[in-house]
C-alpha positions as CSV (number, residue, x, y, z in Angstrom):
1,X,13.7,-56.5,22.6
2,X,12.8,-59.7,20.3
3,X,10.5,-61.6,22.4
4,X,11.7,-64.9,20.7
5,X,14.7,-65.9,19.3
6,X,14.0,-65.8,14.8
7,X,15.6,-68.0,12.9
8,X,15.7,-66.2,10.0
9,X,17.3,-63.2,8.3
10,X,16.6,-60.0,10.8
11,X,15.7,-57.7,8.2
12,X,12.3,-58.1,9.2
13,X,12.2,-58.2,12.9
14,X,14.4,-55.2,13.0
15,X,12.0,-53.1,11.0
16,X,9.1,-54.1,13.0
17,X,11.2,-52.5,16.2
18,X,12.1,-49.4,14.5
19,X,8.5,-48.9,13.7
20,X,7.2,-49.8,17.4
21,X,9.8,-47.5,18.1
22,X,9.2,-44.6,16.1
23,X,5.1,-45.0,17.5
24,X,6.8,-45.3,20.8
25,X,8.3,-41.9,20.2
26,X,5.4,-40.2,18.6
27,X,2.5,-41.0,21.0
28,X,0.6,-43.2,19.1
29,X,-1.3,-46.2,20.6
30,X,0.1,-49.4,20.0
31,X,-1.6,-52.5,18.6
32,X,-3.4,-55.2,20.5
33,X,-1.5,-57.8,21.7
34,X,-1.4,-61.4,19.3
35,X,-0.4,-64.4,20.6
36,X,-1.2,-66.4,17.0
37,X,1.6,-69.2,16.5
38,X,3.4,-69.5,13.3
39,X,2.2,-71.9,10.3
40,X,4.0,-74.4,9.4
41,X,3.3,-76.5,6.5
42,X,2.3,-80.0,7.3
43,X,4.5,-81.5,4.8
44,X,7.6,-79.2,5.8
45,X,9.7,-82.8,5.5
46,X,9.5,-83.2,2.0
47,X,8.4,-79.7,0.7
48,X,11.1,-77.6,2.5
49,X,14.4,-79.7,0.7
């Protein structure tokens, strides 16, 4: 289901599949595709410890 493996707490992700799901199931149209990539802060060295 996850297109990519998240490296993170799945609290998230899984939400965002019960909702696809649930428009899935209710006949709504889905978003447009978004291939944007993440941000990462340039100074993830030394701000992320």
């Amino acid at each position: 289901i996850f297109p990519r493996v998240t490296n993170g707490n799945l609290n998230a992700p899984s939400i965002m599949t019960g909702e696809k799901a649930s428009d899935h199931i209710l006949g709504r149209t889905p978003l447009a595709p978004s291939n944007q990539e993440p941000w990462i802060n340039p100074r993830w060295q030394v701000a992320d410890r």
